[in-house]
C-alpha positions as CSV (number, residue, x, y, z in Angstrom):
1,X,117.2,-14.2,220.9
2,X,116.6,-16.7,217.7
3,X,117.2,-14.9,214.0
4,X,115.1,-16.8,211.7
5,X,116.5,-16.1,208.6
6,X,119.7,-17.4,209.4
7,X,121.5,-19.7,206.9
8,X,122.6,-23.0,207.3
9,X,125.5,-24.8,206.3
10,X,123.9,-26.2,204.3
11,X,122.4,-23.5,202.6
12,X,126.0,-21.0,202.0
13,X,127.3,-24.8,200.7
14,X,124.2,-25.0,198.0
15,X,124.4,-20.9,197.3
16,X,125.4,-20.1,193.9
17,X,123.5,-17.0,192.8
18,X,125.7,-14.2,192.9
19,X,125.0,-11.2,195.3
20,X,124.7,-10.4,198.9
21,X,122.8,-13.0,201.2
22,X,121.3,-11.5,204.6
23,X,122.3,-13.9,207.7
24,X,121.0,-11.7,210.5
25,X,121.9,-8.5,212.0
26,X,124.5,-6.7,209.3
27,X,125.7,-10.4,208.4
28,X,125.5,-11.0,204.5
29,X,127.3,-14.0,202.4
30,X,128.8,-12.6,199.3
31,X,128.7,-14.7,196.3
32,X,130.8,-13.6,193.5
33,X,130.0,-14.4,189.6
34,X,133.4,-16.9,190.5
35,X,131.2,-18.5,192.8
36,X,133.8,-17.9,195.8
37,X,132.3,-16.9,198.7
38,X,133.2,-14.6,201.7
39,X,131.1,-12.9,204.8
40,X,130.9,-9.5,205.1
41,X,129.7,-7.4,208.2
């Protein structure tokens, strides 16, 4: 099973907007106003 909306490298490199990011099944990329960055499940 493929999850499109996935995020690349590329992409949680290039992420600055602060909030939570969906990766994919209860997977988000948290982006603080800092710009530091952390996964949460």
């Amino acid at each position: 099973m493929q999850d499109s909306n996935k995020l690349s490298a590329i992409a949680v490199r290039k992420l600055a907007k602060p909030g939570k990011h969906p990766d994919g099944r209860n997977l988000y990329l948290q982006v603080a106003e800092s710009g530091a960055k952390s996964w949460l499940f």
